[in-house]
N, C-alpha and C positions, 0 to 999 in steps of 0.2 A: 428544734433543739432548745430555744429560748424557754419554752413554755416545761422542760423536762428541767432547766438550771431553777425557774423560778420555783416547781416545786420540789426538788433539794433546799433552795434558799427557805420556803417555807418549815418544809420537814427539822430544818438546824434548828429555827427558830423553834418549835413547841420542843426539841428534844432539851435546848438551853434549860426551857423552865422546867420542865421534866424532872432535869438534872438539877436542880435548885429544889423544887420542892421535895426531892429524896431525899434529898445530904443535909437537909435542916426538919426534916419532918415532924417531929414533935413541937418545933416552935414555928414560927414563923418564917416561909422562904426570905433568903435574904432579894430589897428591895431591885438594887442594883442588877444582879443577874435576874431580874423580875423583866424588869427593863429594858436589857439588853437583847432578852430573848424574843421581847413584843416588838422592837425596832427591828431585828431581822426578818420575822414572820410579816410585819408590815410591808418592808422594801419587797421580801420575794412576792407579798400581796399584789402589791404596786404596780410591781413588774409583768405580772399577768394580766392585771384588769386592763392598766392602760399602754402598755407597751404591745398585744396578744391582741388589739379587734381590728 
């Protein structure tokens, strides 16, 4: 069950930037929801490598 949340947590995180580099695509994604979306794809990271062996 844990290893199916982390990769939801993963998934939000690339869909964040995803959604940031659409909605500003001609310029530059903004930094912030840059960021936002690397720290959740990190923790669901996280939480599979070292909470998952």
């Amino acid at each position: 069950m844990l290893f199916y949340l982390s990769k939801v947590v993963q998934a939000s995180g690339l869909l964040a930037i995803a959604i940031g580099f659409v909605t500003k695509f001609p310029q530059v994604m903004d930094i912030k929801l840059w960021g936002i979306g690397l720290l959740i794809f990190i923790f669901g990271w996280g939480l599979e490598r070292y909470f998952l062996q």
